[in-house]
LOZAMI-675117 format. One record per residue (C-alpha): residue in one letter; x, y, z. Coordinates in steps of 0.2 Angstrom, whole numbers, plus 5000, padded with zeros to 4 digits. Each point is the difference from the previous one (the first is absolute). Layout:
LOZAMI-675117
<atom><code>A</code><X>X</X><Y>Y</Y><Z>Z</Z></atom>
...
This chain:
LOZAMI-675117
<atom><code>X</code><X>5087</X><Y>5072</Y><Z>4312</Z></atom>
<atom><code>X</code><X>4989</X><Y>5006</Y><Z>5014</Z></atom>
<atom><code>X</code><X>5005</X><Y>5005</Y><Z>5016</Z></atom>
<atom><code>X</code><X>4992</X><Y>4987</Y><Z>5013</Z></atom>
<atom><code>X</code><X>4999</X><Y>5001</Y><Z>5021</Z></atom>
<atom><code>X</code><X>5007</X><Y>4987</Y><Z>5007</Z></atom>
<atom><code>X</code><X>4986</X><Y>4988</Y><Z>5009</Z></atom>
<atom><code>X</code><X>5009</X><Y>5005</Y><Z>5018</Z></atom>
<atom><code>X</code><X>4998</X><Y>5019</Y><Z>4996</Z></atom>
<atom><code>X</code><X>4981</X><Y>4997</Y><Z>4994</Z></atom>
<atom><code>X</code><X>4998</X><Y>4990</Y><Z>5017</Z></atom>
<atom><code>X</code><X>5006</X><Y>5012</Y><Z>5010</Z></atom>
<atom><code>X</code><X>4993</X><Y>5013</Y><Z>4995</Z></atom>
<atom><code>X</code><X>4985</X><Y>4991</Y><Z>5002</Z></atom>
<atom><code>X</code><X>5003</X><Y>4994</Y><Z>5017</Z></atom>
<atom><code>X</code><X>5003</X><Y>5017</Y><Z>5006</Z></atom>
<atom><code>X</code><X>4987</X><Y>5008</Y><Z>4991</Z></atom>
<atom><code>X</code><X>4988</X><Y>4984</Y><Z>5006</Z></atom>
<atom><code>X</code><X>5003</X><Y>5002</Y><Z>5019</Z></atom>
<atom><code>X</code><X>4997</X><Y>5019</Y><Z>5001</Z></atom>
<atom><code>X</code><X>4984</X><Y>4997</Y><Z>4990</Z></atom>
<atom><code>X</code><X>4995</X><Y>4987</Y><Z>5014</Z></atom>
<atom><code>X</code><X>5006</X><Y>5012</Y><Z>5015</Z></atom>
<atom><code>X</code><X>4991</X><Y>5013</Y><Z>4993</Z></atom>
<atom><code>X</code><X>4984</X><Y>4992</Y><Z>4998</Z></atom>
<atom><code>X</code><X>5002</X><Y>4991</Y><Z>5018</Z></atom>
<atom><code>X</code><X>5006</X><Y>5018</Y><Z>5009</Z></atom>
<atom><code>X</code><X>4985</X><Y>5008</Y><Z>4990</Z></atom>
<atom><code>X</code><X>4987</X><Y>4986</Y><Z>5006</Z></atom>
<atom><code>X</code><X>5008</X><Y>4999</Y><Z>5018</Z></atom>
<atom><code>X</code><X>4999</X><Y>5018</Y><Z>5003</Z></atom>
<atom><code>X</code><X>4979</X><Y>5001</Y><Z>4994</Z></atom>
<atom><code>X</code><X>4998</X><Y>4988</Y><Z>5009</Z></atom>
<atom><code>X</code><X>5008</X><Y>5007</Y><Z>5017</Z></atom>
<atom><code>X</code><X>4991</X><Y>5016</Y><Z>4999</Z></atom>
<atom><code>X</code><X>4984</X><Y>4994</Y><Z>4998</Z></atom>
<atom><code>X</code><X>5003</X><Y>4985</Y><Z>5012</Z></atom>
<atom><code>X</code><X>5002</X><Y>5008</Y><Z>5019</Z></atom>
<atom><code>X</code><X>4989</X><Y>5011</Y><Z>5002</Z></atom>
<atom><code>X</code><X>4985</X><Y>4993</Y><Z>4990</Z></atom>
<atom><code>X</code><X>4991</X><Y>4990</Y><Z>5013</Z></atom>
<atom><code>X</code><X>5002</X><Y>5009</Y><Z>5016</Z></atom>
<atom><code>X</code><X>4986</X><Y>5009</Y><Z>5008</Z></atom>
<atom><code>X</code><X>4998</X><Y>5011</Y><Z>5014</Z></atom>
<atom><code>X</code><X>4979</X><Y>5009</Y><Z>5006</Z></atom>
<atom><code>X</code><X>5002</X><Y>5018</Y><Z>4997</Z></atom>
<atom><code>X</code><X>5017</X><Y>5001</Y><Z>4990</Z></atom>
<atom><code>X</code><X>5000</X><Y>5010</Y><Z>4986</Z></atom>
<atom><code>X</code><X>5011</X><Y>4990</Y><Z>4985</Z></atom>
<atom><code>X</code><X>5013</X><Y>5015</Y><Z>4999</Z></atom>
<atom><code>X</code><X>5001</X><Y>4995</Y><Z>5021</Z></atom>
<atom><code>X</code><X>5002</X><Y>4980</Y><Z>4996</Z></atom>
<atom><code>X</code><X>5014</X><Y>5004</Y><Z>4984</Z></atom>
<atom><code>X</code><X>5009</X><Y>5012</Y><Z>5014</Z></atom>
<atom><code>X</code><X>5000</X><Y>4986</Y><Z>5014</Z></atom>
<atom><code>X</code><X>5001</X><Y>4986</Y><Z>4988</Z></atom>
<atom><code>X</code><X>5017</X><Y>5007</Y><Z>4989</Z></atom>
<atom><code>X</code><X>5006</X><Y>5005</Y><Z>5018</Z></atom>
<atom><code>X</code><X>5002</X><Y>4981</Y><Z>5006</Z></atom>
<atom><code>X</code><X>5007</X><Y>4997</Y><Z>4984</Z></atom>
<atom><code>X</code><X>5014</X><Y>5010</Y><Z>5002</Z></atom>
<atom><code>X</code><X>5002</X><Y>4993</Y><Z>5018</Z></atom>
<atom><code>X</code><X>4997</X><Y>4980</Y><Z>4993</Z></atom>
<atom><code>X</code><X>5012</X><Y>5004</Y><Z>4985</Z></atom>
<atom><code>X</code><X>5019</X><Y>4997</Y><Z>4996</Z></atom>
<atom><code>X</code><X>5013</X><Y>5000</Y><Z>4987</Z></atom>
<atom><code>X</code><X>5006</X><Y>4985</Y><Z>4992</Z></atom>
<atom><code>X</code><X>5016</X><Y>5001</Y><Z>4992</Z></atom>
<atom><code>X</code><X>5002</X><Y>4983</Y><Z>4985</Z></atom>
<atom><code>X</code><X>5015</X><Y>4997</Y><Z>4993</Z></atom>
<atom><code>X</code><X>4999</X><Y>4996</Y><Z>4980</Z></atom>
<atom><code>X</code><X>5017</X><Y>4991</Y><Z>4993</Z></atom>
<atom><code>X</code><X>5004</X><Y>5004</Y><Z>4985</Z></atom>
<atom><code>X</code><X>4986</X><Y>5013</Y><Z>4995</Z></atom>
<atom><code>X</code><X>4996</X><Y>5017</Y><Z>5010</Z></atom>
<atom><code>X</code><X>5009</X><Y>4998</Y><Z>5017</Z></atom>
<atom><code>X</code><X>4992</X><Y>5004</Y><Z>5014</Z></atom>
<atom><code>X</code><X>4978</X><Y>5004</Y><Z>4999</Z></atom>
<atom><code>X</code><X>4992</X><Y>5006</Y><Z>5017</Z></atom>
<atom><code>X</code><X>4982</X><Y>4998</Y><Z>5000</Z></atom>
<atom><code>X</code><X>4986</X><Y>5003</Y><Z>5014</Z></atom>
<atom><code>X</code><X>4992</X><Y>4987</Y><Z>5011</Z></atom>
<atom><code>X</code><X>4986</X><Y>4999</Y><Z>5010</Z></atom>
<atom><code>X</code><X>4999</X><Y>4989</Y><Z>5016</Z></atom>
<atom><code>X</code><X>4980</X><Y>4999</Y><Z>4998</Z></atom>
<atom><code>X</code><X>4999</X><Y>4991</Y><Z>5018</Z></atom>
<atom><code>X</code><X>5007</X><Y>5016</Y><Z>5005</Z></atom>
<atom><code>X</code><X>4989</X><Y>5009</Y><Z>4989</Z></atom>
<atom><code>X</code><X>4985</X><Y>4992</Y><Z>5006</Z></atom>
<atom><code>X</code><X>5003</X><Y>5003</Y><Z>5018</Z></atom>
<atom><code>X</code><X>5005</X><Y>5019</Y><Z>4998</Z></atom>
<atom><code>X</code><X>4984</X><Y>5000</Y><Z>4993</Z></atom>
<atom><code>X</code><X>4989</X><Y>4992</Y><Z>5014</Z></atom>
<atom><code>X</code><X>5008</X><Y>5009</Y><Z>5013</Z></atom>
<atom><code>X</code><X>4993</X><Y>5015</Y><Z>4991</Z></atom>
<atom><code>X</code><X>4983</X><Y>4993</Y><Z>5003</Z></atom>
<atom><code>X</code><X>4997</X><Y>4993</Y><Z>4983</Z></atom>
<atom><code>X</code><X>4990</X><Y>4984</Y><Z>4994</Z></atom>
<atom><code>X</code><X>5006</X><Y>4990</Y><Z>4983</Z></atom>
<atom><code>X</code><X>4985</X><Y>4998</Y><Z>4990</Z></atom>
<atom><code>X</code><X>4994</X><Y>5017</Y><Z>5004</Z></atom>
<atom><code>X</code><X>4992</X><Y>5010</Y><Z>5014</Z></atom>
């Protein structure tokens, strides 16, 4: 006779190996995403693009925040950074920039 998993090791093995696939992806997606996002659209007459990334990663530090989540039952505790982007935006107007470009 052959040795067989039970179906509630197979499934959870699969759950956990299932959910950190999907985390994965969506953290890998997300975070694409938010450096490309920001800072993309944003326009200023006479800035050079090494002047706007200064200015724009500046009020994203200033219109960012940690987030601490609470997972039961898997890893514990996950911080992860958000962005207020209201905040964002304004930091960025009151630096005499334009959305859309200059």
């Amino acid at each position: 006779m052959g040795y067989t998993k039970s179906p509630r090791t197979c499934r959870g093995t699969w759950t956990t190996f299932g959910v950190r696939l999907v985390l994965g992806v969506t953290g890998a997606l997300v975070g694409a995403v938010g450096c490309l996002g920001p800072h993309a659209h944003w326009g200023k007459s006479g800035m050079t693009d090494a002047e706007r990334r200064r200015d724009s990663n500046d009020c994203l530090d200033e219109a960012s925040y940690t987030k601490t989540v609470t997972i039961p039952h898997q890893w514990g505790e996950v911080r992860r950074r958000e962005v207020d982007y209201d905040l964002y935006r304004r930091c960025m107007k009151s630096k005499g920039y334009r959305e859309g470009g200059a």
